[in-house]
Each structure stands twice: as C-alpha cells, then as structure tokens.
Phi, psi and omega in degrees: 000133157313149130235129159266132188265159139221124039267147168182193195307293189296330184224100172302138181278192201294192211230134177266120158274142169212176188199152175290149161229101209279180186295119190081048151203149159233153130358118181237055211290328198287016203259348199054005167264181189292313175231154167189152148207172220202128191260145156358109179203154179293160176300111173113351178251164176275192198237120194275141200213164169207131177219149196225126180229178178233147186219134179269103185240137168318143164311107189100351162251340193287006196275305196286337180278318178301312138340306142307304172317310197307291202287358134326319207262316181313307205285346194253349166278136219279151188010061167262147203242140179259140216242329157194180151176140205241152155258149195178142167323124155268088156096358191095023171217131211311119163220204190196154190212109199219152174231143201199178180213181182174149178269094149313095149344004191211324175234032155069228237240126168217131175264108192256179188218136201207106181257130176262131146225158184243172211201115173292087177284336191133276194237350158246177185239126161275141141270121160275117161269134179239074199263129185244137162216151160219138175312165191297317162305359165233045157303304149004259162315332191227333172320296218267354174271324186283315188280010187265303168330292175316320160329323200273317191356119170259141173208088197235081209292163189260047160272000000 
C-alpha cells in the first residue's frame, strides 16, 4: 500500500493570499473565510467589506464553473443590475471580473465587485475569489477603495 500525504505533488497545499487593509478599514476574521476586512463605520450602517475566499476545484474546470455559478447567483438576486464584466488577469492569472448592483431585502441596494482567479496547481485548480461590497450610498466614498483592496490581491505559490 502508497501513502499519500498533504501537501504534496498530487494534492498541492493552498496557494498563499495576501491583500492591503488601508487606513479606516480592519481585519475581519469573524467573516470565516481565508481573508475579509471590513471598513470603519457608525454603528447601524452597513460595513462596506472584501472578503477572499479559496476554492479547490478539478482541473480545467474552474474558470467556466465558477462563472456559471456567478452569473447564476446573479440571475436570483433581486433587480440586479450589471454594471460590466470582463476576462482579464489576476494576480498574472486568468480571470474575470464583473460589477453589479442589487436590492437586499434587509439592507436595500448594494454594489459589489467580484474578481475570480484560477491558479494552476498541476493535476487541480485554486479559485480565488475577491468580493468586495458596499451600500449604494456609500459608493461615493468607498468604490475606489474596495477595487484599490482588490488590486493588492497577493496570490503566491508555496513552492
């Protein structure tokens, strides 16, 4: 009998992320994901966020699934509206990129921004995800910070 280990060839440990947390935004652990901060705000408004997740997909599927998945997720959010989207480099790695907007039943009109990257392991695929949202009112004030977070996106294998 083999034994097989993780991390190794056939099953690559994770992929190391790292992302800016500028000044009025923090660590945001309590989010359960790989990475989130969350910006400053009074009590009672919402808290404009970027949260990064990792997703271990078969090879060669996660650009098309993940995309699917989206504009899926997409079509069930209530008047949501597309504001673009693109293929395009992550980090130096194929990805995609789309912005919208939509009515949250609880917290009313919110705009996210959601970058995919898939990241070439060998025999699997990492997905990265980078989502950033914030209400519609504080768009203003917080859009260029949420795509300048998204920007630092760090994507660095542990090779």
């Amino acid at each position: 009998m083999v034994e097989i280990t993780y991390p190794s060839e056939d099953f690559p440990g994770p992929v190391a992320l790292g992302m800016a947390c500028p000044e009025g935004w923090q660590p945001f652990p309590e989010a359960g994901q790989i990475l989130a901060v969350v910006k400053k705000v009074p009590e009672g408004q919402f808290r404009p966020n970027v949260i990064v997740s990792l997703r271990r997909m078969r090879l060669n599927t996660a650009m098309r699934q993940a995309v699917s998945e989206l504009q899926q997720r997409t079509a069930t959010l209530h008047d949501y509206t597309s504001v673009g989207e693109q293929e395009r480099l992550i980090c130096g790695w194929p990805g995609y990129r789309t912005e919208g907007s939509f009515i949250d039943p609880t917290a009313g009109t919110l705009a996210q921004a959601i970058r995919l990257a898939v990241v070439n392991r060998g025999a699997v695929e990492d997905l990265v995800q980078i989502t950033g949202t914030c209400h519609a009112t504080q768009v203003p004030d917080t859009w260029e910070s949420i795509r300048a977070i998204q920007e630092s996106l760090s994507i660095t294998l542990d090779e």
